[in-house]
ZAMARGU-4260 file (C-alpha; in steps of 0.2 Angstrom, whole numbers, plus 5000, padded with zeros to 4 digits):
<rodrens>
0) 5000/5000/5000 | 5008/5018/4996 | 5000/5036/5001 | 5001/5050/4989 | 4999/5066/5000
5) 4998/5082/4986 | 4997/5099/4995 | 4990/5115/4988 | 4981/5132/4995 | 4965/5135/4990
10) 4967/5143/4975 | 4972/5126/4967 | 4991/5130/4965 | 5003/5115/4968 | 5017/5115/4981
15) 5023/5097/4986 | 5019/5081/4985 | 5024/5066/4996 | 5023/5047/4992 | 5023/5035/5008
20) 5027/5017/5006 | 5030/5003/5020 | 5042/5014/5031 | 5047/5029/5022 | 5040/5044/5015
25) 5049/5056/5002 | 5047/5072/4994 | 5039/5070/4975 | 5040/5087/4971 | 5042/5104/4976
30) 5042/5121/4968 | 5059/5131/4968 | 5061/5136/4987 | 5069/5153/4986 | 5059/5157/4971
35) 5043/5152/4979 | 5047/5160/4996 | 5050/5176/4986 | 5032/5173/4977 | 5023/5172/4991
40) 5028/5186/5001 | 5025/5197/4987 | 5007/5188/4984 | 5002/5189/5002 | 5006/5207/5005
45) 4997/5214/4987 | 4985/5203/4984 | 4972/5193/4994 | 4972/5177/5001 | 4966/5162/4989
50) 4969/5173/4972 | 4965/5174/4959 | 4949/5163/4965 | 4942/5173/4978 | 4941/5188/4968
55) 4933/5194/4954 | 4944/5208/4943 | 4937/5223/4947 | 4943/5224/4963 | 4960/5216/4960
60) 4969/5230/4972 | 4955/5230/4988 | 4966/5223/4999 | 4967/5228/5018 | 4978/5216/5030
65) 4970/5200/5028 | 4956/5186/5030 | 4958/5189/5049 | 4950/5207/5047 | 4934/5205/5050
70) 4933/5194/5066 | 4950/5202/5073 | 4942/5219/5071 | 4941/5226/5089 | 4962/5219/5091
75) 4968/5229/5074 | 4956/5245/5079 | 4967/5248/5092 | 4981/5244/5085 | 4976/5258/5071
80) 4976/5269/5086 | 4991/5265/5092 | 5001/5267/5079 | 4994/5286/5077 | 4998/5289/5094
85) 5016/5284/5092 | 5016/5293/5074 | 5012/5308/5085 | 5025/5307/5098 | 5039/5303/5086
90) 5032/5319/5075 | 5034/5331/5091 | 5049/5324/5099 | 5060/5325/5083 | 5065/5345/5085
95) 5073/5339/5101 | 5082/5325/5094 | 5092/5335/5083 | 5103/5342/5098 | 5109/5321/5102
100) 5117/5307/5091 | 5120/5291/5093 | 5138/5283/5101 | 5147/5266/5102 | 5150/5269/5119
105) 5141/5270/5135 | 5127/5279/5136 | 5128/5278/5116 | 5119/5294/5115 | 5130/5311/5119
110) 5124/5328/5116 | 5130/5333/5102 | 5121/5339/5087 | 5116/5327/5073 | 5102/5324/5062
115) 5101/5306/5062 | 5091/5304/5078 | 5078/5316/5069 | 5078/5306/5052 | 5077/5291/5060
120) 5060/5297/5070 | 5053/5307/5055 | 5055/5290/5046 | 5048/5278/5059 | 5034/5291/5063
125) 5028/5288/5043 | 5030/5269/5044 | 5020/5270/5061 | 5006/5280/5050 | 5005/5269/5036
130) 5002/5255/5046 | 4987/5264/5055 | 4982/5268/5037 | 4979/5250/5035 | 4974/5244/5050
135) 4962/5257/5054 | 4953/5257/5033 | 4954/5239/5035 | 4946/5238/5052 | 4935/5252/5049
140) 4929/5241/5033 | 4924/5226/5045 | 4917/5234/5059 | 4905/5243/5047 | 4897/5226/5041
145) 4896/5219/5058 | 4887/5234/5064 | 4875/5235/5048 | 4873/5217/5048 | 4872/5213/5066
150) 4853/5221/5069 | 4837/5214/5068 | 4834/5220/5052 | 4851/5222/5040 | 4857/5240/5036
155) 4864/5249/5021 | 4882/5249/5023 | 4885/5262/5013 | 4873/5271/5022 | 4880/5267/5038
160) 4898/5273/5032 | 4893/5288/5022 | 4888/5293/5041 | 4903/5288/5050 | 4914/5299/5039
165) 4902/5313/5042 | 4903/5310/5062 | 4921/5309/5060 | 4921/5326/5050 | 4913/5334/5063
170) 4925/5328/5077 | 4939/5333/5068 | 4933/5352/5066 | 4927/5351/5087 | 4948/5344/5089
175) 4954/5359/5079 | 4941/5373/5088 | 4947/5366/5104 | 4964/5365/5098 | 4963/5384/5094
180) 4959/5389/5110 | 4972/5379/5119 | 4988/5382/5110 | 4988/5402/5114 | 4990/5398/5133
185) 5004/5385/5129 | 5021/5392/5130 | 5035/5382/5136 | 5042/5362/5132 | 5037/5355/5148
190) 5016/5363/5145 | 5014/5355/5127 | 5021/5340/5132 | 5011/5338/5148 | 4994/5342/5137
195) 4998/5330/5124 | 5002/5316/5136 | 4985/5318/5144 | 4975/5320/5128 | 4985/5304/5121
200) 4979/5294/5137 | 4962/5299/5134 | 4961/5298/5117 | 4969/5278/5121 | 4956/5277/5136
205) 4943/5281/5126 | 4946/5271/5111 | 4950/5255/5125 | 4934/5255/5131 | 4924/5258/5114
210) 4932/5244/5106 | 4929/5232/5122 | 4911/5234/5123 | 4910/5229/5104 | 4902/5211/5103
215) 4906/5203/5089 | 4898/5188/5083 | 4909/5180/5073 | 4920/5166/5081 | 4938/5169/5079
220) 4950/5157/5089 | 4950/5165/5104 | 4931/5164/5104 | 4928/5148/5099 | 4941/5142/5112
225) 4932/5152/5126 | 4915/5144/5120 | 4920/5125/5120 | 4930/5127/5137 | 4911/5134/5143
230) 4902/5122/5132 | 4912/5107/5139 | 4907/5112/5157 | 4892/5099/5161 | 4876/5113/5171
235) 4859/5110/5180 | 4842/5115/5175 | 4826/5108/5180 | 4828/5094/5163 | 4841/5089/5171
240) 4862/5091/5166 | 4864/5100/5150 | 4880/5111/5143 | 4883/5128/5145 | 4883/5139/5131
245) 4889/5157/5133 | 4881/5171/5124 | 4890/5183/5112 | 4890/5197/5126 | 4896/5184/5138
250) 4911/5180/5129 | 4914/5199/5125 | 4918/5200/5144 | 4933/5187/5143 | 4942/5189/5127
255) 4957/5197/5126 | 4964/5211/5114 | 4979/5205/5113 | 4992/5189/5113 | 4978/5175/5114
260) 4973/5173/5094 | 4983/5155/5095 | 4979/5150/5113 | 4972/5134/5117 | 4962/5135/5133
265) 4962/5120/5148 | 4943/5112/5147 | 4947/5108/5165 | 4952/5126/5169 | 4938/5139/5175
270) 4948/5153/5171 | 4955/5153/5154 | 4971/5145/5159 | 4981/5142/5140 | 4986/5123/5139
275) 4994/5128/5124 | 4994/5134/5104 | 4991/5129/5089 | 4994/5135/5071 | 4977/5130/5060
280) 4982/5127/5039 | 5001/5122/5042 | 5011/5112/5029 | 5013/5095/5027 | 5030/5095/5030
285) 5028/5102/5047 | 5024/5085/5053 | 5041/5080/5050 | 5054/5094/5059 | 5076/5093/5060
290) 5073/5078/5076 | 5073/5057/5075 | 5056/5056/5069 | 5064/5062/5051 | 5062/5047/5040
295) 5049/5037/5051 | 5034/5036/5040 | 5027/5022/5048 | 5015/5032/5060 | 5006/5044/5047
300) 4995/5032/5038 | 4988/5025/5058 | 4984/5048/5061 | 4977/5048/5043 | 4964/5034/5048
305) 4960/5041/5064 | 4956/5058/5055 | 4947/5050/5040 | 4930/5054/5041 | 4936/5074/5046
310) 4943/5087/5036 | 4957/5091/5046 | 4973/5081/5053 | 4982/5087/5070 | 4999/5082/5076
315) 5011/5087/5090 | 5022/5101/5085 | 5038/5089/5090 | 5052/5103/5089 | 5063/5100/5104
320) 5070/5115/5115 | 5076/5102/5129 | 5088/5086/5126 | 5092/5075/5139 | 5104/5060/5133
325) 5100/5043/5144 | 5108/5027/5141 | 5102/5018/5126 | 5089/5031/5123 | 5086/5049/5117
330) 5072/5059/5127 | 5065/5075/5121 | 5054/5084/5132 | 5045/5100/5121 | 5044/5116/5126
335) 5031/5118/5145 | 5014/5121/5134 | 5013/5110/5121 | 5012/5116/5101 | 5001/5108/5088
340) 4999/5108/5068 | 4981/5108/5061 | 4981/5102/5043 | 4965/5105/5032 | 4962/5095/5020
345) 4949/5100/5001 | 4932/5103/5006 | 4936/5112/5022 | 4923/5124/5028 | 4922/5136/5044
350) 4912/5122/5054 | 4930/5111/5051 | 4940/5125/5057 | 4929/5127/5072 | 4928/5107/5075
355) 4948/5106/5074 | 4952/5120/5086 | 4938/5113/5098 | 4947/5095/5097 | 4964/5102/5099
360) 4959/5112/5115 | 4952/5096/5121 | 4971/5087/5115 | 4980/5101/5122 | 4972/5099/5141
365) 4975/5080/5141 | 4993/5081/5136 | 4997/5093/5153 | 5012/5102/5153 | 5025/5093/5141
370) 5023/5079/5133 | 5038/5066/5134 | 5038/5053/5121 | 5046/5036/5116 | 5037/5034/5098
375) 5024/5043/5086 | 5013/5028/5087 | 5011/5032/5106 | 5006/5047/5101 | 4994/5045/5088
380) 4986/5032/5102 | 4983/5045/5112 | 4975/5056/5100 | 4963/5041/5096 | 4958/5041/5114
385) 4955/5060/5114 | 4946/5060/5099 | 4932/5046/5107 | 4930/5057/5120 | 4930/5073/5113
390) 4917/5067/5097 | 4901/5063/5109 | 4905/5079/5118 | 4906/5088/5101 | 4889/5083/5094
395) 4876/5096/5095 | 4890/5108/5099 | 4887/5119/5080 | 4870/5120/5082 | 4868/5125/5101
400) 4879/5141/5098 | 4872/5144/5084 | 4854/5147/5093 | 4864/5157/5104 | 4866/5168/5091
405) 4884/5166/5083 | 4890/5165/5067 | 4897/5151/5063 | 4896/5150/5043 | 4911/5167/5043
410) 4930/5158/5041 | 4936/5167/5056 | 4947/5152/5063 | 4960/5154/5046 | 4970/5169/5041
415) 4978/5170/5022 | 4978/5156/5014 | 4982/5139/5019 | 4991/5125/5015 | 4979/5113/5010
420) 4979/5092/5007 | 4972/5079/4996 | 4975/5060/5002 | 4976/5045/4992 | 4978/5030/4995
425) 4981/5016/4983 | 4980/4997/4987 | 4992/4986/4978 | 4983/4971/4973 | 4989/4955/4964
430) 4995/4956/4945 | 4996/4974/4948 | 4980/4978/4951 | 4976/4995/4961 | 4961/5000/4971
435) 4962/5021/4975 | 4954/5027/4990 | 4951/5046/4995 | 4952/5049/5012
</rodrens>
């Protein structure tokens, strides 16, 4: 029996493909790997995930920052407005750095004039505001639809943004009216800096707090981790035990802005603890990283039946960061929370993505901290026995939170564009006879 695994991203273009036999598995083909690199850098920066076919010409450059826009809104809002505030302080503190420059030696700044300090803010102070630029039209962009989308009755959205930017108009001519009446009574160093500092806290305060009390309704990873930690927590009502499902405003309360979007959370936890992270759409060749499983194949076709009937693989991110040499045998021990690689395979949809981050929470808080090993087949056994468990818990899950109100049908779970894989295997039967069989 041989496997052929070919791997794409979903707008169809081949990038490797791997033939497994008995014991080994080897690289078929592979486009160039500097060229390609190159390619893609270029391709994910001007042109959006999955083109050309998720896009239609006419709108070949409406590209903000990525498929992650929409349910990271609130996260790059801030952002936007961080980046302005930074813009800002770089802008007026680049008069005084003209009187410094820069040393080799301690302190490595001496007074002494130089303009280099000053290019160097004036330059970092643009790139600070064209990454607001994109973060704020972007965010902007996806807020607007969540809003005009998110009543009982839909909205116009070009409605609703013709009547931001008017708002917006209007806040900016009240900034400078206020502005004009300030600066007459500011006149020394220590006065302007003091104001700005005060209107910059407020202005970050402000925007804080408006982009907490946002409730978005589309499930990201953070979200979906929060609602199957809460889901898997067993409840009593007058019918009897039944499974907690927390409410869009609920969740609003717990996420964070910041730091979490690949954090797993402990189903045992009651208080978001992360039991560790996960990258959801990662190569093929991730299963396989620079340690002794190189070369071992054996394993991959007992995780490719265990994930048959799904459309997603997930396997231990074995990269070692400890090595502790015992006699006769090598044991690694990985880093204190465990690392995982979700693989979708074609056909994948946003109730895959949601499914596959569930299960690997429920992986991640079964393995504890650090998962010692002695062979891939030990741990493809115990990824069999959490998947038992974890699919009678999982059924029902989709459509509960969907009565609760969230939107499971947008891809929030998958930013850019993933890698994405086709399994085949192919029986080798007498007189060269071969039966093929998708999986």
């Amino acid at each position: 029996m041989s496997i052929i695994i070919r791997e794409s991203d979903d707008s169809g273009r081949n990038h490797a493909t791997y033939i497994q036999t008995t014991e080994t598995i080897r690289q078929q083909q592979e486009t160039s790997r500097l060229s390609s690199n190159w390619v893609e850098f270029f391709r994910g920066i001007f042109l959006p995930a999955g083109y050309p076919a998720t896009v239609s010409p006419a709108i070949l450059g409406a590209y903000y920052l990525g498929t992650s826009l929409y349910p990271e809104a609130k996260t790059y809002r801030l952002v936007a407005d961080i980046a302005n505030d930074v813009a800002i302080v770089l802008d007026l503190l680049s008069p005084q750095l003209s009187t410094y420059s820069l040393s080799l030696h301690y302190p490595f700044i001496t007074s002494q004039s130089s303009s280099a300090l000053r290019t160097a803010a004036l330059c970092s102070s643009g790139g600070f505001r064209a990454l607001c630029g994109v973060a704020a039209g972007g965010s902007r962009a996806a807020l607007t639809l969540h809003f005009a989308q998110d009543g009982s009755i839909p909205g116009d959205v070009g409605d609703l943004s013709a009547k931001d930017a008017s708002k917006e108009t209007v806040l900016a001519l009240i900034g400078m009216l206020v502005g004009s009446l300030i600066i007459p009574h500011l006149h020394t160093a220590q006065a302007t800096y003091t104001v700005v500092c005060i209107l910059l806290i407020g202005h970050l305060l402000a925007n804080y707090i408006a982009v907490r009390v946002v409730i978005m309704k589309a499930l990201n990873r953070q979200r979906a981790a929060i609602l199957w930690t809460a889901y898997r927590e067993t409840t009593e009502d007058e019918k009897g035990p039944c499974r907690r499902v927390l409410m869009p405003k609920e969740v609003a309360k717990r996420e964070y802005l910041f730091g979490r979007e690949n954090a797993l959370l402990n189903i045992h936890s009651h208080t978001d603890e992360i039991a560790g992270y996960a990258t959801i759409g990662s190569s093929f060749s991730d299963l396989f990283p620079s340690s002794p499983l190189r070369g071992d194949a054996t394993w991959t076709s007992k995780l490719l039946d265990v994930f048959a009937d799904e459309k997603f693989i997930v396997w231990f991110d074995l990269r070692p960061s400890i090595f502790s040499i015992f006699p006769l045998s090598l044991v690694v021990r990985a880093s204190p929370k465990p690392r995982f690689h979700i693989l979708l395979k074609e056909g994948h949809t946003s109730t895959d993505h949601l499914k596959a981050w569930a299960f690997t929470c429920d992986l991640a808080s079964f393995s504890g901290i650090g998962y010692p090993w002695e062979s891939p087949v030990g741990l493809v056994k115990e990824i069999e026995y959490v998947k038992v468990a974890f699919d009678e818990a999982y059924e029902g899950f989709v459509d509960d939170v969907k009565r609760a109100g969230w939107n499971v049908d947008v891809q929030g779970l998958v930013s850019g564009s993933p890698r994405v894989i086709s399994v085949e295997k192919i029986e080798h039967g007498a007189k060269g006879y071969e039966d093929k069989k998708t999986i």
